[in-house]
mmCIF file of the N, C-alpha and C atoms, coordinates in Angstrom:
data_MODEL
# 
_entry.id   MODEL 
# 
loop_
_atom_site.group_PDB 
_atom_site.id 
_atom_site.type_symbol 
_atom_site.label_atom_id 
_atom_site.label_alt_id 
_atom_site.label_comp_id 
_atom_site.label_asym_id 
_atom_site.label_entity_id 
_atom_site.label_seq_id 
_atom_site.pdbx_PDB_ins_code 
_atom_site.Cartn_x 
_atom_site.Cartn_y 
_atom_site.Cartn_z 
_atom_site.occupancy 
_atom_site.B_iso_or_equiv 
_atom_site.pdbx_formal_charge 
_atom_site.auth_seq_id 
_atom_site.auth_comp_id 
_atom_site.auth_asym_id 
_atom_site.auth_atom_id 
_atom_site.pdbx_PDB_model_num 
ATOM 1   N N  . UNK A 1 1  ? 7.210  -1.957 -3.878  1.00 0.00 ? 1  UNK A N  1 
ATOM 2   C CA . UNK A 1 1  ? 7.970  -1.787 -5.100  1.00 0.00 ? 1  UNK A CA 1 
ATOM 3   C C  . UNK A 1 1  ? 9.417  -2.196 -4.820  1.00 0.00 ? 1  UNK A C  1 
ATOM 4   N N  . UNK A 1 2  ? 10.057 -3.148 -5.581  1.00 0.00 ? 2  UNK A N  1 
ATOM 5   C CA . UNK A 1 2  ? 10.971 -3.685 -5.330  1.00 0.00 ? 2  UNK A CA 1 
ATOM 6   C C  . UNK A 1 2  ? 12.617 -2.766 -6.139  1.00 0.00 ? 2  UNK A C  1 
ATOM 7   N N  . UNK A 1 3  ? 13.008 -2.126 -5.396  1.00 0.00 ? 3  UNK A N  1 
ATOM 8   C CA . UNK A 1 3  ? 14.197 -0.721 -6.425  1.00 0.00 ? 3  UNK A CA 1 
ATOM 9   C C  . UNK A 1 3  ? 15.598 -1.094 -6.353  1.00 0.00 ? 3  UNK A C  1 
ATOM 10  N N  . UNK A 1 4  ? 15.910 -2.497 -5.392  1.00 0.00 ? 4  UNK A N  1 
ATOM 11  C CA . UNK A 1 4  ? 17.010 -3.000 -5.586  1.00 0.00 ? 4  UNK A CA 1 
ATOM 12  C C  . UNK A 1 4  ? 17.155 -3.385 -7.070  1.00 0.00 ? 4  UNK A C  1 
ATOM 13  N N  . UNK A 1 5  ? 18.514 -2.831 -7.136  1.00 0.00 ? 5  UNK A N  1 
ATOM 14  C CA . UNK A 1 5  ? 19.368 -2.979 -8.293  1.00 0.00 ? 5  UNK A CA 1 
ATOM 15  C C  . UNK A 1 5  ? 18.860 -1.936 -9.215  1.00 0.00 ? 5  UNK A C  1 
ATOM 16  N N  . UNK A 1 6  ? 18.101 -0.424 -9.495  1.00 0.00 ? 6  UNK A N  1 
ATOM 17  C CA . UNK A 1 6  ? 18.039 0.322  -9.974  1.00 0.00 ? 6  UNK A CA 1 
ATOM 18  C C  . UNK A 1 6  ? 18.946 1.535  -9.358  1.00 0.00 ? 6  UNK A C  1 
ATOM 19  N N  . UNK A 1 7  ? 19.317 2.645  -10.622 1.00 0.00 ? 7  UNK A N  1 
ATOM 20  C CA . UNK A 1 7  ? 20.267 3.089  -10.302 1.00 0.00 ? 7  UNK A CA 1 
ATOM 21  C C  . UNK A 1 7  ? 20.117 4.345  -10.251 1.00 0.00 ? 7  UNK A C  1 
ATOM 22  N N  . UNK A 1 8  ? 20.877 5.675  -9.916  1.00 0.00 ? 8  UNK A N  1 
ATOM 23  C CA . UNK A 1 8  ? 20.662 6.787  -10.140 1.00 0.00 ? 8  UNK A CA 1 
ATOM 24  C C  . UNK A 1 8  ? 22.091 7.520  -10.300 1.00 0.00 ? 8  UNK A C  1 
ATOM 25  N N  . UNK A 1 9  ? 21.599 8.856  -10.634 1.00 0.00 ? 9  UNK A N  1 
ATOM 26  C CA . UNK A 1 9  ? 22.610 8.966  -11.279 1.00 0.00 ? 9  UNK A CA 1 
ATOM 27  C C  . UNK A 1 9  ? 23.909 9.462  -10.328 1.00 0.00 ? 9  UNK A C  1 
ATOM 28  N N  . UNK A 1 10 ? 24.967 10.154 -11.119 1.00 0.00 ? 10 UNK A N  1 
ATOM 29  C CA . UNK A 1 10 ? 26.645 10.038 -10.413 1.00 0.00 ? 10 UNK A CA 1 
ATOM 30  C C  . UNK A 1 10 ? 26.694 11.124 -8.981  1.00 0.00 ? 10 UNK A C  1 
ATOM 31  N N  . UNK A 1 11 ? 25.556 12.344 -9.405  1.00 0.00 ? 11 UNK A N  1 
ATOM 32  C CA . UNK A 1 11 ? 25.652 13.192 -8.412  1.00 0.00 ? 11 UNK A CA 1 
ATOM 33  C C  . UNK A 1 11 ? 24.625 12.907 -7.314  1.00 0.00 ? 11 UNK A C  1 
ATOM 34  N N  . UNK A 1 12 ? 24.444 12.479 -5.950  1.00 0.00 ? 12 UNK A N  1 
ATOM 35  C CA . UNK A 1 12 ? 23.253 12.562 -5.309  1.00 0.00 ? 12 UNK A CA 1 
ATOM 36  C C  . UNK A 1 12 ? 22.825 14.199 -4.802  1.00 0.00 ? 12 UNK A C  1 
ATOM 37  N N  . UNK A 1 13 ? 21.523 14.698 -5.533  1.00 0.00 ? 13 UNK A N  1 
ATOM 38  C CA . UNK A 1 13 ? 21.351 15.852 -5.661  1.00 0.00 ? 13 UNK A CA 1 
ATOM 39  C C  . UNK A 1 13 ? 20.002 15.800 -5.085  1.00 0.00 ? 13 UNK A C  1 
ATOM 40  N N  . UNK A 1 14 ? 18.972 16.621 -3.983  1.00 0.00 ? 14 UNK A N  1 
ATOM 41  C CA . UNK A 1 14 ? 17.897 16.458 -3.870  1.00 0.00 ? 14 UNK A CA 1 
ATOM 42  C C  . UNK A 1 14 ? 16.931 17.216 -5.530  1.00 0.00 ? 14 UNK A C  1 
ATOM 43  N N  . UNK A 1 15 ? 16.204 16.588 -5.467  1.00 0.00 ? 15 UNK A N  1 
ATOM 44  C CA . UNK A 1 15 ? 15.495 16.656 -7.329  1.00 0.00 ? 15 UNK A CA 1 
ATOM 45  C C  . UNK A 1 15 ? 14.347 17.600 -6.906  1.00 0.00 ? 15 UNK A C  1 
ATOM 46  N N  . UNK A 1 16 ? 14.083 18.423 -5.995  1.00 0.00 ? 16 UNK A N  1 
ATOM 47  C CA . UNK A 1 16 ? 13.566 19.040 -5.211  1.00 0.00 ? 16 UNK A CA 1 
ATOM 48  C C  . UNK A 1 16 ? 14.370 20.886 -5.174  1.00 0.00 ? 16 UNK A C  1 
ATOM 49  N N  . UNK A 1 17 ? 15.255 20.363 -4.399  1.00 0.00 ? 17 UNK A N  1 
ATOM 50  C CA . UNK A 1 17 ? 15.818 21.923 -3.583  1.00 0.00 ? 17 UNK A CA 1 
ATOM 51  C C  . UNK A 1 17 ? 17.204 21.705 -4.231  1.00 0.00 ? 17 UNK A C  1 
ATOM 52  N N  . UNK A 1 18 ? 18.010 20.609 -4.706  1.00 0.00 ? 18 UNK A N  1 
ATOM 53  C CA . UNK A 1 18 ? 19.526 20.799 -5.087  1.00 0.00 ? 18 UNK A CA 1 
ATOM 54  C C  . UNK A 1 18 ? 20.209 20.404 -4.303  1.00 0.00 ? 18 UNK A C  1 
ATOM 55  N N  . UNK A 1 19 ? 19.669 19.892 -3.014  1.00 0.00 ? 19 UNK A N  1 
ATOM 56  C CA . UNK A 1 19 ? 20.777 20.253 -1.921  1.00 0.00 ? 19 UNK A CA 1 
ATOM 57  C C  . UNK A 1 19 ? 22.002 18.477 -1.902  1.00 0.00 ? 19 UNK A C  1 
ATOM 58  N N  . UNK A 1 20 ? 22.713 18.680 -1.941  1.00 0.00 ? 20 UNK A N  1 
ATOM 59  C CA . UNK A 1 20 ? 23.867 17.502 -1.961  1.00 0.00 ? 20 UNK A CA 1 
ATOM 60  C C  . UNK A 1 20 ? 23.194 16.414 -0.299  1.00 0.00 ? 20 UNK A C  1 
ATOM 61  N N  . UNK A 1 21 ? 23.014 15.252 -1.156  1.00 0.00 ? 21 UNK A N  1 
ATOM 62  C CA . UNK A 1 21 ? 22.506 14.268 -0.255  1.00 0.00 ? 21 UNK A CA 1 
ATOM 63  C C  . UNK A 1 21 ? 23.464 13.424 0.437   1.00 0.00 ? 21 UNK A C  1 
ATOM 64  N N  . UNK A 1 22 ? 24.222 13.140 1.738   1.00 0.00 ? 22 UNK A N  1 
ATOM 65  C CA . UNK A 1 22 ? 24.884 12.571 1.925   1.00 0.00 ? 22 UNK A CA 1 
ATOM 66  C C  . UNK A 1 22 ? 24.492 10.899 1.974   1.00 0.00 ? 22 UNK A C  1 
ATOM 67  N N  . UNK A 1 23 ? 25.167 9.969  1.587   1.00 0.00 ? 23 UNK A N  1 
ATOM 68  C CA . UNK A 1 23 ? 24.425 8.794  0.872   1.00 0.00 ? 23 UNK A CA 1 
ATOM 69  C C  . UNK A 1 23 ? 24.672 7.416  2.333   1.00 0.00 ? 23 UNK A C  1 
ATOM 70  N N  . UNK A 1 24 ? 25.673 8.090  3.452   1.00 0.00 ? 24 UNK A N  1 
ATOM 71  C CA . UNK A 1 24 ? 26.007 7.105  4.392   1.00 0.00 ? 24 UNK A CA 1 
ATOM 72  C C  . UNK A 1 24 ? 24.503 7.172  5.516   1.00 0.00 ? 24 UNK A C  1 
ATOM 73  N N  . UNK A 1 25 ? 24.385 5.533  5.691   1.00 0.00 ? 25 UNK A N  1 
ATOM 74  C CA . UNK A 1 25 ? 22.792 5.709  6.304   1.00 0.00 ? 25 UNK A CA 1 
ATOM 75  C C  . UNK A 1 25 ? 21.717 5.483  5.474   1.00 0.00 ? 25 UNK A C  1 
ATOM 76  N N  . UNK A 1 26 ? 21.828 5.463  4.438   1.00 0.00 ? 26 UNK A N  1 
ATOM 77  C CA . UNK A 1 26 ? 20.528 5.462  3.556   1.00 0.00 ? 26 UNK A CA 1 
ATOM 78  C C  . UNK A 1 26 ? 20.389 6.923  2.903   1.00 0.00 ? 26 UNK A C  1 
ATOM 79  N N  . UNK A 1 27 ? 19.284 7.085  2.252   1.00 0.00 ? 27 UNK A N  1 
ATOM 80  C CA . UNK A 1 27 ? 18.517 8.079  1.689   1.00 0.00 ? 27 UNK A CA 1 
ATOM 81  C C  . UNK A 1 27 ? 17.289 7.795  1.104   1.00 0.00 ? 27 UNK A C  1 
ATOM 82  N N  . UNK A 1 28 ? 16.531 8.785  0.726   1.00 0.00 ? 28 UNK A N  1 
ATOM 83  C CA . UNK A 1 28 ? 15.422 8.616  0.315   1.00 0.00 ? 28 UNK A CA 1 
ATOM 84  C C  . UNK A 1 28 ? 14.955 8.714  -0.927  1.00 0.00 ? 28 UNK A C  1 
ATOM 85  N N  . UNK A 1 29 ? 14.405 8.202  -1.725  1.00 0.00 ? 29 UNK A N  1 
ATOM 86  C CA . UNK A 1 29 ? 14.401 8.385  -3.098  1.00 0.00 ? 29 UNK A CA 1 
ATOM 87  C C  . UNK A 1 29 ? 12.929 8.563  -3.682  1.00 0.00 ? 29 UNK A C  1 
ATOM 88  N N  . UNK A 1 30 ? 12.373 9.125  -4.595  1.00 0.00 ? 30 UNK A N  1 
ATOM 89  C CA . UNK A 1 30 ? 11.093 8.872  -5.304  1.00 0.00 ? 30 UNK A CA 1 
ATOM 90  C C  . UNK A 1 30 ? 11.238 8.450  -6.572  1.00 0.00 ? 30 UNK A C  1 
ATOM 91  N N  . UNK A 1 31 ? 10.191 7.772  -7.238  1.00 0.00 ? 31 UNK A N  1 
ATOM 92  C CA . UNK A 1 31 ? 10.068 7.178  -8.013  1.00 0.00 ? 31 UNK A CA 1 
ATOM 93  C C  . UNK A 1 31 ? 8.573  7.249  -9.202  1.00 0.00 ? 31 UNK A C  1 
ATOM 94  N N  . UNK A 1 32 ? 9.356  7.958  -10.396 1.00 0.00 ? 32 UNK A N  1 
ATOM 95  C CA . UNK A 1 32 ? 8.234  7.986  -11.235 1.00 0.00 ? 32 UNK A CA 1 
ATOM 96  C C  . UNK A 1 32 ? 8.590  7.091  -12.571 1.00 0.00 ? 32 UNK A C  1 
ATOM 97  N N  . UNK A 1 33 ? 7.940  6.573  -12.926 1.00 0.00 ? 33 UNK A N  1 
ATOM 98  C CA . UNK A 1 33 ? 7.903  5.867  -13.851 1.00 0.00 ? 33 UNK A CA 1 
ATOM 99  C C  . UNK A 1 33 ? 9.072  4.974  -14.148 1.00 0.00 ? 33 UNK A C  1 
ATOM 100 N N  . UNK A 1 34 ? 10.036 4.916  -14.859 1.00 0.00 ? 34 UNK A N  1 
ATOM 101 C CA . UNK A 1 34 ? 11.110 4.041  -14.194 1.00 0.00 ? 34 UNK A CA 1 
ATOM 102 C C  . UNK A 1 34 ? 11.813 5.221  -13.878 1.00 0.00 ? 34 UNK A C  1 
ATOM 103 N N  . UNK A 1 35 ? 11.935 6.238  -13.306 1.00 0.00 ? 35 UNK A N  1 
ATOM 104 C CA . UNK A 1 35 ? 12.661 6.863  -12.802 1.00 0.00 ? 35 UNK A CA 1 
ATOM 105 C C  . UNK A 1 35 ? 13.062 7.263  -11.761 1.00 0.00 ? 35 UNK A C  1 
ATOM 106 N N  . UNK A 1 36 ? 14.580 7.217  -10.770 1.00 0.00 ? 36 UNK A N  1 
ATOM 107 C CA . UNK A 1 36 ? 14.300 6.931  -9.243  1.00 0.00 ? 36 UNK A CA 1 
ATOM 108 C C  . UNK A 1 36 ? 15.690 7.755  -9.139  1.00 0.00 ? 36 UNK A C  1 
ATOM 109 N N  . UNK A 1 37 ? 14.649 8.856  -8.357  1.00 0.00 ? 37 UNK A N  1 
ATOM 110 C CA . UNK A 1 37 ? 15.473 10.424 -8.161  1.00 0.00 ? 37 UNK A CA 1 
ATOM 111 C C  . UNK A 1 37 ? 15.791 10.727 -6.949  1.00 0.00 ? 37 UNK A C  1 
ATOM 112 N N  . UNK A 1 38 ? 17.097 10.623 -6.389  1.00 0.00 ? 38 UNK A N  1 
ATOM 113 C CA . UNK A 1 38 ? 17.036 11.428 -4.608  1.00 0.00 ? 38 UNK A CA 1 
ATOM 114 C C  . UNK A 1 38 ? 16.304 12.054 -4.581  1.00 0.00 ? 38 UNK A C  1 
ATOM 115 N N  . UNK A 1 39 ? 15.878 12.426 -3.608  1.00 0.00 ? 39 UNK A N  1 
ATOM 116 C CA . UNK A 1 39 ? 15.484 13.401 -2.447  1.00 0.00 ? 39 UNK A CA 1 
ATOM 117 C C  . UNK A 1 39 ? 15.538 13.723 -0.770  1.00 0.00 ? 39 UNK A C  1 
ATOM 118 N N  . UNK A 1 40 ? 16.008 14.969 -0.254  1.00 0.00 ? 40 UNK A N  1 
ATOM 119 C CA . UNK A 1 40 ? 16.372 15.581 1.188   1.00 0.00 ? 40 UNK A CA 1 
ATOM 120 C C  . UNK A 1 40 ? 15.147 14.489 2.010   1.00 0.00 ? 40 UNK A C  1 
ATOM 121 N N  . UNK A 1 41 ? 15.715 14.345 2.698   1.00 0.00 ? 41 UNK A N  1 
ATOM 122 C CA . UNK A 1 41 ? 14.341 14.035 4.108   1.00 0.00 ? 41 UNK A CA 1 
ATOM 123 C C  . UNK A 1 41 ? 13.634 15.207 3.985   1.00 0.00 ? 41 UNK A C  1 
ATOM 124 N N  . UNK A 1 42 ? 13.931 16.231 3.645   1.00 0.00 ? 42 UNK A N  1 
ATOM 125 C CA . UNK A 1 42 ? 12.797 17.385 4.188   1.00 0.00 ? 42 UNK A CA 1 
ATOM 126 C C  . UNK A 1 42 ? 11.446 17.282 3.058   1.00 0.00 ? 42 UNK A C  1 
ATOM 127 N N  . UNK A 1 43 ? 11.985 16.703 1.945   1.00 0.00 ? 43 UNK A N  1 
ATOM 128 C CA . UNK A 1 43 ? 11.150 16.359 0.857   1.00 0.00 ? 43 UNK A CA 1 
ATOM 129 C C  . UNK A 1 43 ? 10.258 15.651 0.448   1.00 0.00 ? 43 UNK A C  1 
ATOM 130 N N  . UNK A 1 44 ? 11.079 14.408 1.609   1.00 0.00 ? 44 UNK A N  1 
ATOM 131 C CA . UNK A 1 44 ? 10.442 13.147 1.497   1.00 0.00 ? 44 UNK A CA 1 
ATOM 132 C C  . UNK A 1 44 ? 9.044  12.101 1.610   1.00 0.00 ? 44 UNK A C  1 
ATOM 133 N N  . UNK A 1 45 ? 8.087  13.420 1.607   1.00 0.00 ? 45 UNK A N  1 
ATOM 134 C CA . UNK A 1 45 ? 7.176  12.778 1.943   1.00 0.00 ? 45 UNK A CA 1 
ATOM 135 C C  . UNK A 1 45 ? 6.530  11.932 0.780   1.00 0.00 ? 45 UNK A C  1 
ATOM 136 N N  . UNK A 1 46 ? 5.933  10.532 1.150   1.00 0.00 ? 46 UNK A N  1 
ATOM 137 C CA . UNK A 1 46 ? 5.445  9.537  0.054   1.00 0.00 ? 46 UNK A CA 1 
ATOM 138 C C  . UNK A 1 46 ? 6.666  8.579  -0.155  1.00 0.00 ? 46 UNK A C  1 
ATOM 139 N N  . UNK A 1 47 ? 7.892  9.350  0.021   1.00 0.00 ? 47 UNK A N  1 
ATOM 140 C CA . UNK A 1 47 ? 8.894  8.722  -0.654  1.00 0.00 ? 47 UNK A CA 1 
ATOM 141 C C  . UNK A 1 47 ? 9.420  7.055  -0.197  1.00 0.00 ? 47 UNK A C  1 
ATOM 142 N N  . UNK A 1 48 ? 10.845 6.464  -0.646  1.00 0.00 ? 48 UNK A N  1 
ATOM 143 C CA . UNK A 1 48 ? 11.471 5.396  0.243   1.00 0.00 ? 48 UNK A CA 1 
ATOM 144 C C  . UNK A 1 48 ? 12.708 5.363  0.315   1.00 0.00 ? 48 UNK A C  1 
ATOM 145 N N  . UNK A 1 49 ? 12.606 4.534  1.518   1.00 0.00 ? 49 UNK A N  1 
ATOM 146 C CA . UNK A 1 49 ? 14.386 4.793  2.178   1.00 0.00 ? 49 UNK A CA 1 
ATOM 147 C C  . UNK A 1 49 ? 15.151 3.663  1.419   1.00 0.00 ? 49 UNK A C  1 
ATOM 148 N N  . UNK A 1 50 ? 15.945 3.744  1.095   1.00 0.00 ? 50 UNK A N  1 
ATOM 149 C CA . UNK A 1 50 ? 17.183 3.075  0.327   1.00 0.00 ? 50 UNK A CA 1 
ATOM 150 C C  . UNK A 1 50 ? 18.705 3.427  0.923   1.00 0.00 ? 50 UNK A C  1 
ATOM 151 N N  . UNK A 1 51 ? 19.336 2.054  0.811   1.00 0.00 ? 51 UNK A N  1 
ATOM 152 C CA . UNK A 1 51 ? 20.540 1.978  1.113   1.00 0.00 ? 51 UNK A CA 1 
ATOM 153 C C  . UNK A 1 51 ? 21.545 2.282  -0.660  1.00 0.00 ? 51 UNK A C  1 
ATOM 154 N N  . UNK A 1 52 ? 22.550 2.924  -0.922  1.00 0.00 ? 52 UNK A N  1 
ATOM 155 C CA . UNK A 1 52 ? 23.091 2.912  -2.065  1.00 0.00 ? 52 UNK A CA 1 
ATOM 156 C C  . UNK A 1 52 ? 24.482 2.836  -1.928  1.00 0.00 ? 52 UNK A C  1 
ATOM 157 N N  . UNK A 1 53 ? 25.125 1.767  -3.151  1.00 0.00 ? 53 UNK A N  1 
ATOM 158 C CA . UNK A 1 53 ? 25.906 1.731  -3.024  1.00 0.00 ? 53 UNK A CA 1 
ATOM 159 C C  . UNK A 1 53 ? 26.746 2.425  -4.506  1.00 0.00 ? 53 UNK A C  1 
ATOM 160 N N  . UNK A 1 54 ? 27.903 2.842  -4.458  1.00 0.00 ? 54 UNK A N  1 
ATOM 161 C CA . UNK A 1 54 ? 29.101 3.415  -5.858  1.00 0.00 ? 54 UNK A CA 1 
ATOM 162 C C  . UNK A 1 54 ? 29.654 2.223  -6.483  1.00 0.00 ? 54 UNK A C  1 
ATOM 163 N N  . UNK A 1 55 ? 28.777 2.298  -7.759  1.00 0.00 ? 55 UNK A N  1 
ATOM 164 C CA . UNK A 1 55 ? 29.408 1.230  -8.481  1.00 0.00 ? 55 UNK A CA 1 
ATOM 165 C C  . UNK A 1 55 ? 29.861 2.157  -9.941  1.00 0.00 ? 55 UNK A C  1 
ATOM 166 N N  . UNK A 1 56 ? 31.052 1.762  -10.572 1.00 0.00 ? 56 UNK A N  1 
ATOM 167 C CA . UNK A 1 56 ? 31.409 2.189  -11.883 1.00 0.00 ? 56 UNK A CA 1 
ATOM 168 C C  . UNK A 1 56 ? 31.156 0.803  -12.947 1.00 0.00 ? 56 UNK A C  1 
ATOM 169 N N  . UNK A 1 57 ? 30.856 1.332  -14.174 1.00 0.00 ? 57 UNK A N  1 
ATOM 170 C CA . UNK A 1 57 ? 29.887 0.095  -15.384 1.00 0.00 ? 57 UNK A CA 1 
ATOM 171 C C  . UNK A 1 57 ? 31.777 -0.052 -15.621 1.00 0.00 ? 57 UNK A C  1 
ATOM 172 N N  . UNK A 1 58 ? 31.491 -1.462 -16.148 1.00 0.00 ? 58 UNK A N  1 
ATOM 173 C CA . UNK A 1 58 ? 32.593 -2.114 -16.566 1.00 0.00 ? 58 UNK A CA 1 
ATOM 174 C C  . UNK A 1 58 ? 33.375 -1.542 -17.446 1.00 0.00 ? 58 UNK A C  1 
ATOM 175 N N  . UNK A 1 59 ? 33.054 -0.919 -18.633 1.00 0.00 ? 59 UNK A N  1 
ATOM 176 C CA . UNK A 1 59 ? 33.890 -0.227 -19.526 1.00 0.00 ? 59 UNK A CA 1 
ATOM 177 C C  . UNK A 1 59 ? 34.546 1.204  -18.676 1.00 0.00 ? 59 UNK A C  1 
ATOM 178 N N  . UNK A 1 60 ? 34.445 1.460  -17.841 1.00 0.00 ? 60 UNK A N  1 
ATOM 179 C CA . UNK A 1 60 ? 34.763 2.648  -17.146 1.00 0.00 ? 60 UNK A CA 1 
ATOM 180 C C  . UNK A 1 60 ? 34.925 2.336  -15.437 1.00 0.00 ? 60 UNK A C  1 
ATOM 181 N N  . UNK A 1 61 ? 35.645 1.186  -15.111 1.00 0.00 ? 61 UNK A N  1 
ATOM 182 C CA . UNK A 1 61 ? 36.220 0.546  -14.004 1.00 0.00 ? 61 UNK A CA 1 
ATOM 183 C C  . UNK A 1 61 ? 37.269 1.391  -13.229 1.00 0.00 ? 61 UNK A C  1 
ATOM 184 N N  . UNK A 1 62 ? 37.801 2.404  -13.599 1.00 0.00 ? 62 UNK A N  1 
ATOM 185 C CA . UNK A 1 62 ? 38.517 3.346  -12.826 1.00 0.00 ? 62 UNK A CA 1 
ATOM 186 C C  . UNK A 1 62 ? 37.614 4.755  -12.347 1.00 0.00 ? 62 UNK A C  1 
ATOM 187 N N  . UNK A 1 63 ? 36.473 4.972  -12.556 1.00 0.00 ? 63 UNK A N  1 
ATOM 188 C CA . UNK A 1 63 ? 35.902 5.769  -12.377 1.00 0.00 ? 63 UNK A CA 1 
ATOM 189 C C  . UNK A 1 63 ? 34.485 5.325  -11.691 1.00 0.00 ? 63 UNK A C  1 
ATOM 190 N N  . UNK A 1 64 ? 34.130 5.897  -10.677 1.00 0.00 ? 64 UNK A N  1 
ATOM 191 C CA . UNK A 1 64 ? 32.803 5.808  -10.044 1.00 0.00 ? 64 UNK A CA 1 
ATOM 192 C C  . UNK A 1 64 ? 31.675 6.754  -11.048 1.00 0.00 ? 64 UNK A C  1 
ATOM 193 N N  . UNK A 1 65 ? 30.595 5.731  -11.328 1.00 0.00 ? 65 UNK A N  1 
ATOM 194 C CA . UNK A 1 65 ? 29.924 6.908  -12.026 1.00 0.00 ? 65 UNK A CA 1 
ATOM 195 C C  . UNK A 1 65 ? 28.056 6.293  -12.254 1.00 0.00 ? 65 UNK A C  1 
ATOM 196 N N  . UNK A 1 66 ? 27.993 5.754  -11.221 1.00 0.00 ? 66 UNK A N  1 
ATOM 197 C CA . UNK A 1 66 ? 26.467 5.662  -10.923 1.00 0.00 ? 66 UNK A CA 1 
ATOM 198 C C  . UNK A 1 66 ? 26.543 5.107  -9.621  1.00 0.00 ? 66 UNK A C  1 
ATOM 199 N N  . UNK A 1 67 ? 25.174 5.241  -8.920  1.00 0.00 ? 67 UNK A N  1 
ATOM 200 C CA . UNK A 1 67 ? 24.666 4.557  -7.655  1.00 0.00 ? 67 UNK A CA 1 
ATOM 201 C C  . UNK A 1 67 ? 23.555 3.692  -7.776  1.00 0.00 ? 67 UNK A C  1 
ATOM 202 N N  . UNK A 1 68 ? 23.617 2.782  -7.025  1.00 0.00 ? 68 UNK A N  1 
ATOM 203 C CA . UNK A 1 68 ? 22.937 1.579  -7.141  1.00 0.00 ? 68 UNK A CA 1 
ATOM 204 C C  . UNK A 1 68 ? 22.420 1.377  -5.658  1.00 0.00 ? 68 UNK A C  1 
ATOM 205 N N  . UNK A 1 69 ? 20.650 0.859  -6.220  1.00 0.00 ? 69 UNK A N  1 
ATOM 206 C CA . UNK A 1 69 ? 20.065 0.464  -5.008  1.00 0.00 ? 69 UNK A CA 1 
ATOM 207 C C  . UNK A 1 69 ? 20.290 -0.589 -4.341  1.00 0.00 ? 69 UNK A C  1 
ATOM 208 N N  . UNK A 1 70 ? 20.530 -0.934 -3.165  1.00 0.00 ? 70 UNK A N  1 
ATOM 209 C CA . UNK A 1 70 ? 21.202 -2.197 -2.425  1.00 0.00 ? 70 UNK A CA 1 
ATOM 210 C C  . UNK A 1 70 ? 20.041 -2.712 -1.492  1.00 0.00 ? 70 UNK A C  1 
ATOM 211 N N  . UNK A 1 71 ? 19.607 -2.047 -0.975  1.00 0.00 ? 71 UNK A N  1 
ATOM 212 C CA . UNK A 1 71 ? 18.300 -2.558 -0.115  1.00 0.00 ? 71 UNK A CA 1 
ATOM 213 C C  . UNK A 1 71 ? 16.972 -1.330 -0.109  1.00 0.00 ? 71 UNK A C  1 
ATOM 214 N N  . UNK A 1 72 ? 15.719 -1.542 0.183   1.00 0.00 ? 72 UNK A N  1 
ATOM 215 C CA . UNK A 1 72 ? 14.802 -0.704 0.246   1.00 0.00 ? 72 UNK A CA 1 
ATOM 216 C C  . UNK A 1 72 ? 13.671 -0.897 1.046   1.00 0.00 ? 72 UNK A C  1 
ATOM 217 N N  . UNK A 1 73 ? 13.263 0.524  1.367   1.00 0.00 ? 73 UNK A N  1 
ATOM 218 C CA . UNK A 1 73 ? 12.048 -0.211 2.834   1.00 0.00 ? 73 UNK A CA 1 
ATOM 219 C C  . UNK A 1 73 ? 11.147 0.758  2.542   1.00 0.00 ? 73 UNK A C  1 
ATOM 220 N N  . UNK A 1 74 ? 9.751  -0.032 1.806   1.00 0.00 ? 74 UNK A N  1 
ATOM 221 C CA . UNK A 1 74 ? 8.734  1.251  0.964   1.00 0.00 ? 74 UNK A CA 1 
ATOM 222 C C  . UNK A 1 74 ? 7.953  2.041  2.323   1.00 0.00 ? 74 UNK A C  1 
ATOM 223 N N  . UNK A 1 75 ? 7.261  3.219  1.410   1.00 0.00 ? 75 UNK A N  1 
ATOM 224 C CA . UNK A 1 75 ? 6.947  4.145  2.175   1.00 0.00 ? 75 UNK A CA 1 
ATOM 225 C C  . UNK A 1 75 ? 7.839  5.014  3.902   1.00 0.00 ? 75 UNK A C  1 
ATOM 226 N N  . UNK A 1 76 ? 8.883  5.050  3.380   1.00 0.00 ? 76 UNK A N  1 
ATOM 227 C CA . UNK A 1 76 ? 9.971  5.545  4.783   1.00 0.00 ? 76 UNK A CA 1 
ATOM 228 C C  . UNK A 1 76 ? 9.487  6.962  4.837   1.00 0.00 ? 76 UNK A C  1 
ATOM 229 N N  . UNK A 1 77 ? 9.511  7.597  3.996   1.00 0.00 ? 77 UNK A N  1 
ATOM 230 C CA . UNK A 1 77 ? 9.096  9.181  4.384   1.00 0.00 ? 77 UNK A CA 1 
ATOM 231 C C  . UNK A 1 77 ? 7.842  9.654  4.823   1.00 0.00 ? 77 UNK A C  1 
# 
């Protein structure tokens, strides 16, 4: 499944337990339907590893306010 260039949202939150995902290194994400939600390594099983990067949408260029998939390597968890 190809998740470069899909996005998530402003907080990286595990969609699981809550717990604040630190995003340097990668992380892991799952994916239902078009929907592609962090999740902890501890969670991760099934899941994939993704690199993300902070991008803000053009009308709102002073503010960071989504993450974007940059690279992905299926089944990591």
């Amino acid at each position: 499944m190809d998740l470069i260039g899909r996005t998530l949202p402003p907080s990286l939150v595990c969609h699981d337990c809550d717990d604040e995902i630190d995003p340097r290194g990668g992380i892991y994400v799952e994916v239902t339907g078009d929907e592609v939600r962090p999740i902890c390594p501890e969670h991760a099983e099934g899941a994939y590893g993704v690199e993300v990067e902070r991008r803000s949408r053009p009308e709102n260029a002073e503010k960071w306010d989504e993450w974007y998939v940059i690279t992905s390597v299926p089944d990591a968890g």
